[in-house]
C-alpha positions in Angstrom: 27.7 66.7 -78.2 25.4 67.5 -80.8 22.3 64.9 -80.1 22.7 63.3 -84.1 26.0 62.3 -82.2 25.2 60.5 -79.5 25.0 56.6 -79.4 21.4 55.6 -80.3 20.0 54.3 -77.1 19.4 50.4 -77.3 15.7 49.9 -77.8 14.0 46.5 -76.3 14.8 43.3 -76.8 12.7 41.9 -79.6 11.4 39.2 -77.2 11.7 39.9 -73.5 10.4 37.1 -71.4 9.5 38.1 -67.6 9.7 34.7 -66.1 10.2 35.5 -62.9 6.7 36.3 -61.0 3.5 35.6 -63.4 4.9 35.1 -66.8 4.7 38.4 -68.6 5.9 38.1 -72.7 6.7 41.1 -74.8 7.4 41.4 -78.0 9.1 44.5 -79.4 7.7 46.2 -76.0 4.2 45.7 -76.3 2.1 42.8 -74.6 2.3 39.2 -76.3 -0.6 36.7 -74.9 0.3 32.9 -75.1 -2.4 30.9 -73.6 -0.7 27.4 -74.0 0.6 26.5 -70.8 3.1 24.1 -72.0 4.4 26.5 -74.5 5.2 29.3 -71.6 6.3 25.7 -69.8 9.0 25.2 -73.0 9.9 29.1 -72.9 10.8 28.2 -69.4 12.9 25.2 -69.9 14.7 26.6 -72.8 15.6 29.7 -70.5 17.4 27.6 -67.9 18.9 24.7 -70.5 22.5 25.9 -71.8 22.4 23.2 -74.9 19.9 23.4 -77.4 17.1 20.8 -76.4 16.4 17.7 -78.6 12.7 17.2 -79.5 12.5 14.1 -78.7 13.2 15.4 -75.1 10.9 18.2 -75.3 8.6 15.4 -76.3 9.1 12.8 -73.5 8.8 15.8 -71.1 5.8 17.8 -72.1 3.8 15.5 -73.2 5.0 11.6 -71.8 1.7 9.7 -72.0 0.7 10.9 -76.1 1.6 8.4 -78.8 4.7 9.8 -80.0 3.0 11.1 -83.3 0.3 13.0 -81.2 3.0 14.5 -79.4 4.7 15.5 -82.1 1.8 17.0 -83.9 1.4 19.0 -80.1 4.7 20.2 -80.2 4.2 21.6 -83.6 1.2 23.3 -82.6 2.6 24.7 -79.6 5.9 26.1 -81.5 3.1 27.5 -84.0 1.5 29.2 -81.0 4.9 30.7 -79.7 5.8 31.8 -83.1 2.4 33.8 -83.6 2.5 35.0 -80.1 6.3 36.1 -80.2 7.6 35.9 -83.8 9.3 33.4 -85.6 12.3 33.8 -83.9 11.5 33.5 -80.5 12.3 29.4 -80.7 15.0 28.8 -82.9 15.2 24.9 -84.5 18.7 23.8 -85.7 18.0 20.2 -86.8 16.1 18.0 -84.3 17.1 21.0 -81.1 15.5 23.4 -79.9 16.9 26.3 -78.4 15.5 30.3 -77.5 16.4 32.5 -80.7 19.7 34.7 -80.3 17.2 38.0 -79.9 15.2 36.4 -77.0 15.9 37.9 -74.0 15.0 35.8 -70.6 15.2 37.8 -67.3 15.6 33.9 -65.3 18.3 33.5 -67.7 19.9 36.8 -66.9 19.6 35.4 -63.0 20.3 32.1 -63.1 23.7 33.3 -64.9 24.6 36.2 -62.9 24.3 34.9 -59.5 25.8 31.4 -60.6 28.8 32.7 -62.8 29.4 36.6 -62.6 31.5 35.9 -65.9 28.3 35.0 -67.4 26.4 38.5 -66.6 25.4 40.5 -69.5 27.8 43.2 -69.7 24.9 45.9 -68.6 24.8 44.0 -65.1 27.8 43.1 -64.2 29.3 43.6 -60.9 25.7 45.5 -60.4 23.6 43.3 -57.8 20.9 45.5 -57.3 20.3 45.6 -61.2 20.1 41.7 -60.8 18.2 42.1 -57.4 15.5 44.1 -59.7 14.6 41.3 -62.2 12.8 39.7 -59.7 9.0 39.7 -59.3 7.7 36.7 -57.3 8.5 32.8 -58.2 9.7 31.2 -61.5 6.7 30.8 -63.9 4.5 31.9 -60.5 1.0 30.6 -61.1 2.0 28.5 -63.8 0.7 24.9 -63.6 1.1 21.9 -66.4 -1.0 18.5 -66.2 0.3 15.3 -67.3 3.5 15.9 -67.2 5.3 14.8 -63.6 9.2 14.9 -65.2 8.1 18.5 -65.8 6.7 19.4 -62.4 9.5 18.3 -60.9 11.5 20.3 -63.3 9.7 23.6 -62.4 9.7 23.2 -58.3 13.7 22.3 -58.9 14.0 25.4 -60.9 11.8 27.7 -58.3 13.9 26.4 -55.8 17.1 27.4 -57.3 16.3 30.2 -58.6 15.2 31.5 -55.5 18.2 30.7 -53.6 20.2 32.5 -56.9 17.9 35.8 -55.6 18.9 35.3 -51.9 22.3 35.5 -53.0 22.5 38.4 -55.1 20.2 40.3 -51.7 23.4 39.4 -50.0 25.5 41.1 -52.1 23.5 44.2 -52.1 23.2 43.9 -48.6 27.4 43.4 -48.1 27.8 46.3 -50.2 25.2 48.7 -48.9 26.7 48.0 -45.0 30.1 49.0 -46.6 29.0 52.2 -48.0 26.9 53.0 -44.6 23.2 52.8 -46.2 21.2 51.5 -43.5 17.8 52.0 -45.4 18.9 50.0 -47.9 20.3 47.4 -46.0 17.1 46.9 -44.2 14.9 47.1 -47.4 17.7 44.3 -49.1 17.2 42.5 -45.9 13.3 42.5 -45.6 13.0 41.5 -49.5 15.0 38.6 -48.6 13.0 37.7 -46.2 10.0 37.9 -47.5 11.3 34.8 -49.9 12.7 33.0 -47.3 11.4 34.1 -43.6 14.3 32.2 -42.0 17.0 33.4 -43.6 19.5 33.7 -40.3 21.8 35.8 -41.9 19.2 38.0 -43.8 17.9 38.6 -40.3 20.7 39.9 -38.6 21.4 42.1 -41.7 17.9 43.2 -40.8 18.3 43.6 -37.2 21.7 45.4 -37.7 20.0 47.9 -39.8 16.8 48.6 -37.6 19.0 49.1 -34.9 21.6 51.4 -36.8 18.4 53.6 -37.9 17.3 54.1 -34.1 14.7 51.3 -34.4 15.7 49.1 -31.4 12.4 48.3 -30.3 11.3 47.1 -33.7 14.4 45.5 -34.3 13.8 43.2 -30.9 9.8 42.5 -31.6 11.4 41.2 -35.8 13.8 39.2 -33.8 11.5 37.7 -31.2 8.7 37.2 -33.9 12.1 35.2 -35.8 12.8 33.3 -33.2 9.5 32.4 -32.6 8.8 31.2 -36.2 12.0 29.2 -36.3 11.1 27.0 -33.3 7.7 26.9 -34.5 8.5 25.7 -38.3 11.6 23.8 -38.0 12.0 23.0 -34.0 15.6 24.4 -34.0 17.1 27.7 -31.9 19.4 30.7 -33.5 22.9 30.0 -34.3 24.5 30.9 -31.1 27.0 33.2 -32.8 23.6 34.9 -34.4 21.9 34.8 -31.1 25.3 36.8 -29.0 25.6 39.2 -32.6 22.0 40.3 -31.9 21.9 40.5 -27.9 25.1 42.6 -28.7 23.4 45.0 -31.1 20.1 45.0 -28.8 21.8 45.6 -25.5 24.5 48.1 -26.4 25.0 51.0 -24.6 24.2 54.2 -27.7 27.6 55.1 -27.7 28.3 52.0 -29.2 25.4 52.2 -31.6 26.5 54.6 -33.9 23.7 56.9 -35.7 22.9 56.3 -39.3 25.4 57.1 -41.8 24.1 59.6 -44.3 22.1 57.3 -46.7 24.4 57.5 -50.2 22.1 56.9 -52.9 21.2 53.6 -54.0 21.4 52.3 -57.1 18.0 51.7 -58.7 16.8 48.0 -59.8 17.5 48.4 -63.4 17.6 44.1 -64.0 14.9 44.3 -66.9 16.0 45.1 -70.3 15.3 48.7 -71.9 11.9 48.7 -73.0 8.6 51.1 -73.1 7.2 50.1 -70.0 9.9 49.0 -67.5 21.8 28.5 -68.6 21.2 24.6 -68.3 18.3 22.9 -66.9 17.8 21.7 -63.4 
């Protein structure tokens, strides 16, 4: 096909917000600096809210100890300070409500959705978990800290919180479909990202051990397990599940016949989660 032909590939959003990790804004691909904390804060919250917000919510919640006319005249400055940063459509206002313009893309969004609802998944992700697996960088708003403002706080641990656990589900899913297809390397690299969130994670760990031991690695897969075992006794005074603790000795302990080599790795699909660009819904 003649390239005048082909579909013009999409270009980048024209507002990408990174929000998972250290916030990282773009607008149309290059870097956006916003050095109001509350106004990445509101970015944030409008990500995660499915309604539009009303201001005098966004009031009561960024800024609860102002007179109300200081903390109006604060949330005008800080939509100003968005709007110069990201363009004037990165916050859409419909009334008293705010809400993230129609062009604004939000990679928590995109997670929060996908892993909660798959009908919610932007058509470019769905039924793809490793493209979902690949939006994330670290925590929600990772670094990101907000004064004076506790209903807030408690807002953004809630939302780190679940948003993790979204991630952990969506490694299980690669993880599932990876052991189906035979891809031990990528099961144990699903596995260990996992992990690496939550270091407990029982059945991330047996994915883990499965793996190591499927690739020839029983020795390492027995000093992960003990080191495990170790941290769960040591961090939450509990043992193993005993159905995780006979599904390992199993793994650990059998005979090589019945530890079949490692498939032939098929290749995996590469963590495609952030929108096209130059360089790569409600409130809890």
């Amino acid at each position: 096909m003649p390239a005048r032909d082909r579909p013009a590939e999409p270009g980048p959003p024209p507002v990408a917000l990174h929000l998972l990790g250290t916030p990282r804004l773009l607008r149309d691909g290059a870097e956006a600096v916003l050095a109001n904390a509350k106004g990445v804060a509101l970015l944030g919250y409008l990500a995660l809210r499915r309604d539009p917000l009303p201001r005098d919510q966004a009031l009561g919640l960024l800024w609860p100890e102002s007179a109300p006319e200081a903390a109006r005249k604060n949330l005008r400055n800080t939509l100003w300070a968005i709007r110069q940063a990201l363009g004037p459509g990165a916050v859409a206002a419909a009334g008293d409500r705010l809400a993230l313009g129609p062009d604004t893309w939000a990679d928590a969004r995109v997670l929060d959705a996908g892993a909660g609802d798959p009908r919610r998944v932007p058509a470019p992700l769905a039924g793809d978990p490793d493209a979902l697996a690949g939006l994330w960088r670290g925590p929600f708003l990772d670094g990101l800290a907000v004064h004076d403002a506790a209903e807030l706080e408690l807002w953004l641990a809630a939302a780190r919180e679940r948003l993790a656990a979204r991630h952990l589900r969506v490694l299980a899913a690669v993880v599932d479909a990876r052991r189906r297809a035979g891809d031990w390397p990528a099961v144990a690299a699903a596995a260990d990202r996992g992990l690496a969130v939550d270091p407990l994670h029982e059945p991330l760990h047996r994915a883990q051990v499965e793996a190591l031991v499927r690739l020839g690695q029983r020795a390492e897969a027995a000093r992960r397990h003990a080191a495990w075992r170790h941290a769960l006794q040591a961090e939450l005074g509990v043992a193993p599940l005993p159905e995780t603790e006979a599904a390992i000795d199993a793994l650990l302990h059998a005979a090589p016949a019945d530890r079949p080599d490692a498939a032939a790795p098929r290749p995996s699909a590469s963590p495609v989660g952030a929108p096209p660009q130059a360089t790569p819904d409600g409130a809890a």
